[in-house]
N, C-alpha and C positions, 0 to 999 in steps of 0.2 A: 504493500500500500504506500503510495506516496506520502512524503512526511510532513507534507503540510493540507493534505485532505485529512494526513490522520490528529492534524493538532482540530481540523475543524472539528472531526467530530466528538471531541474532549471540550470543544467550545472555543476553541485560543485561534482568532483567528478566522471566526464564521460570521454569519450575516449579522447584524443589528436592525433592531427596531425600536422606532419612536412615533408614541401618538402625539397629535397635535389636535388639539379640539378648537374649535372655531370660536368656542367660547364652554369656561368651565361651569357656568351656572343654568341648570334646565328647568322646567318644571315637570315636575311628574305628569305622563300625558303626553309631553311635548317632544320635540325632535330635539337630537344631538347631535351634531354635525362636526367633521372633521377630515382630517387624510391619516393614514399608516404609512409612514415614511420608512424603507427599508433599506439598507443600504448592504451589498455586496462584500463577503469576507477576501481572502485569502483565496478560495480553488469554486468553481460551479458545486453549486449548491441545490438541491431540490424542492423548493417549498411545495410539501403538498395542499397546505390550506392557513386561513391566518383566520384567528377568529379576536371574535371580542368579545367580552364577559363582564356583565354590570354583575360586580359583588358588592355585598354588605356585611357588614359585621353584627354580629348579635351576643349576647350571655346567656351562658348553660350553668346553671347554678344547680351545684350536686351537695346536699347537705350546706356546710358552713363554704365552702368553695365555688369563685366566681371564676369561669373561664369565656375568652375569644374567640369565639369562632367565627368563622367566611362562610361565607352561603353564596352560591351563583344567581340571581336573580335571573337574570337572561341571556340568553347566547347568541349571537350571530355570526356567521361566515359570512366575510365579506372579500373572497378570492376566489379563483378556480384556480388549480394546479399549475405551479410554470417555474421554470428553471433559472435561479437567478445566477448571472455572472460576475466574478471577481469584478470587485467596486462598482459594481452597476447599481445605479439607485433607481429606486420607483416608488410612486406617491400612488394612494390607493384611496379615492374621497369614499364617505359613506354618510350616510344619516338613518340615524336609529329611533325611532320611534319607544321613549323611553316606557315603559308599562306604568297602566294607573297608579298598582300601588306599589310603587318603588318605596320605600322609604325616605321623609323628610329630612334631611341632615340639620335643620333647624334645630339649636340646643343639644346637640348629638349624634349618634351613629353614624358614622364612618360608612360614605358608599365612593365606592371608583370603579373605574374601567381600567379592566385587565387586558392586556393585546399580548395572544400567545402565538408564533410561528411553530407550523409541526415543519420541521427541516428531516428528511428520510435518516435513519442512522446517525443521529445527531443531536448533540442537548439542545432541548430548542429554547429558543431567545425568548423573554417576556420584558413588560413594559406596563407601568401601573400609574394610572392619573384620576388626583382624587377630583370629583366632581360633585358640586355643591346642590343638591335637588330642593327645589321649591315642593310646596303642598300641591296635590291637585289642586285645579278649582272649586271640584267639594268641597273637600276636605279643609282648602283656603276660607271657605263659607262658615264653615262649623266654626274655624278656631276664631275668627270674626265675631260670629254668635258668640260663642262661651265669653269672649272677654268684652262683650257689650253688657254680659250679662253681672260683671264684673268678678270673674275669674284669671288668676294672672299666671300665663305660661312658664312655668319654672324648668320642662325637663322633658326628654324625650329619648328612648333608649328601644333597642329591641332583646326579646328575650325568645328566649327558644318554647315554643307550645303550639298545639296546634294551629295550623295556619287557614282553616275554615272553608275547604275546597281547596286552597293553591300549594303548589307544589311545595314552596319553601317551608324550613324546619323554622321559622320565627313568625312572631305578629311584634308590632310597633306601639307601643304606649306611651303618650304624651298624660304626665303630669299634671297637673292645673292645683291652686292656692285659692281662697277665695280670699278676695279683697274686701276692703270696707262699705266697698257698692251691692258688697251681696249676704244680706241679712238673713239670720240664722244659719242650721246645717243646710247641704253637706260642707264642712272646713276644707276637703280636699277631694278633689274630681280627676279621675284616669279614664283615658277617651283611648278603644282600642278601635283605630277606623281599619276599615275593609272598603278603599273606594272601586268601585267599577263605571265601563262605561255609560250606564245606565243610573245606577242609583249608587247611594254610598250606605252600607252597612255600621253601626254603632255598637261597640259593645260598650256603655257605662259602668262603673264600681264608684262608689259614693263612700266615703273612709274608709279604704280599702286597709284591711288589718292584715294580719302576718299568713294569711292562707298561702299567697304565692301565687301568680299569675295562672301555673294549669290548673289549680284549682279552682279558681277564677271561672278560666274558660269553660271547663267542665261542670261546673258547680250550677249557685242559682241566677248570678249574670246572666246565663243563655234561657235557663229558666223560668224566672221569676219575675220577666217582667223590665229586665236591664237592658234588651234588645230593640234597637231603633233602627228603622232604616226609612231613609228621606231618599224621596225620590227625586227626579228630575225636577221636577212640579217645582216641588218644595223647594229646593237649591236656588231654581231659579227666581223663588221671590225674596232671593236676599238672606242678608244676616239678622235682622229684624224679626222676620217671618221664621226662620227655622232657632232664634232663640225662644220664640213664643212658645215654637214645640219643643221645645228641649224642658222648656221651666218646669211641669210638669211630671217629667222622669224625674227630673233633679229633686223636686220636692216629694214625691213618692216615699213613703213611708218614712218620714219625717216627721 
């Protein structure tokens, strides 16, 4: 084997790649737009395919112990197979149609795009760019409502539990405070949204105690009465109109 196809394929020496995004901040929903900029190692190289992979990070909490884990939210291929040559560069535009419910990085969780090259017999290159996700427009809606309502957004994290039909091992919980605008309980409000293209699903917990989020989800939140889902209708008359509905859950067995 020649000795410099064979430092490629130990890595020393082989293609690189670099995302460039058009811009780092999306909103869930929206496009994301960019090039795969790859540039040519050392000897011809194979690339069979280049993809992309919106991850997120989430916590799995075992007992007293909190761990990090990644989760792929979405995958795309954005190549078909072709042979790159010693320092040959090539730009590769794409736009990704980001999923509703990506998670918000607002107050939290860590989401980027990942860009891996599968190079044949070869350590393949990667490339990680964090990108900042806005709320859907739902979801934008709801957290509108809640702090009209005067609840003040303190935190937002994902944790691993059932994900309510979609594939990922996590669901996303935004924290809420209630402020001096919002008389008597609940003191503290945890909004588990589920938005889709059509409607956004709610889960509420109203001073949520030491149960822990699957409990939560499993328990009487789904239950009992903590389950909202506003539809298109609704969203569309504003923050106004979907805190009117909201008030109701919130003061529920109160």
């Amino acid at each position: 084997m020649p000795f410099m196809k064979m430092l490629a394929r130990l890595g020393i020496g082989s293609a690189r790649v670099d995302t460039r995004l058009e811009h780092d901040t999306v909103r869930a929903g929206g496009d994301l737009r960019g090039l795969v900029h790859v540039q040519g190692g050392h000897t011809p190289q194979r690339i069979d395919r280049i993809e992309l992979h919106l991850m997120a990070q989430y916590l799995q909490r075992d007992n007293d112990r909190l761990s990090a884990l990644n989760a792929v939210v979405r995958t795309w291929r954005v190549s078909n197979p072709f042979t790159l040559q010693p320092r040959e560069e090539r730009e590769i535009p794409f736009s990704l149609r980001i999923p509703a419910h990506t998670p918000t990085t607002e107050r939290g969780t860590p989401v980027w795009i990942k860009t891996a090259l599968d190079i044949d017999n070869a350590l393949n290159p990667e490339d990680s760019d964090r990108v900042h996700v806005l709320p859907h427009p739902s979801l934008q809606t709801v957290l509108e409502a809640v702090q009209q309502l005067g609840f003040q957004w303190r935190n937002s994290y994902c944790e691993a539990g059932p994900p309510l039909g979609r594939d990922e091992p996590f669901v996303q919980e935004l924290e809420f405070h209630a402020g001096p605008e919002w008389s008597g309980p609940p003191r503290s409000l945890a909004l588990l949204p589920f938005p889709g293209e059509e409607a956004l699903e709610l889960v509420l917990d109203l001073d949520r105690g030491p149960r822990g989020l699957t409990s939560l989800l499993e328990g009487t939140a789904l239950d009992g009465g903590r389950r909202l889902v506003l539809s298109h209708a609704d969203l569309s008359s504003g923050a106004g109109a979907v805190a009117a509905l909201l008030t109701p859950h919130l003061r529920e067995g109160t």
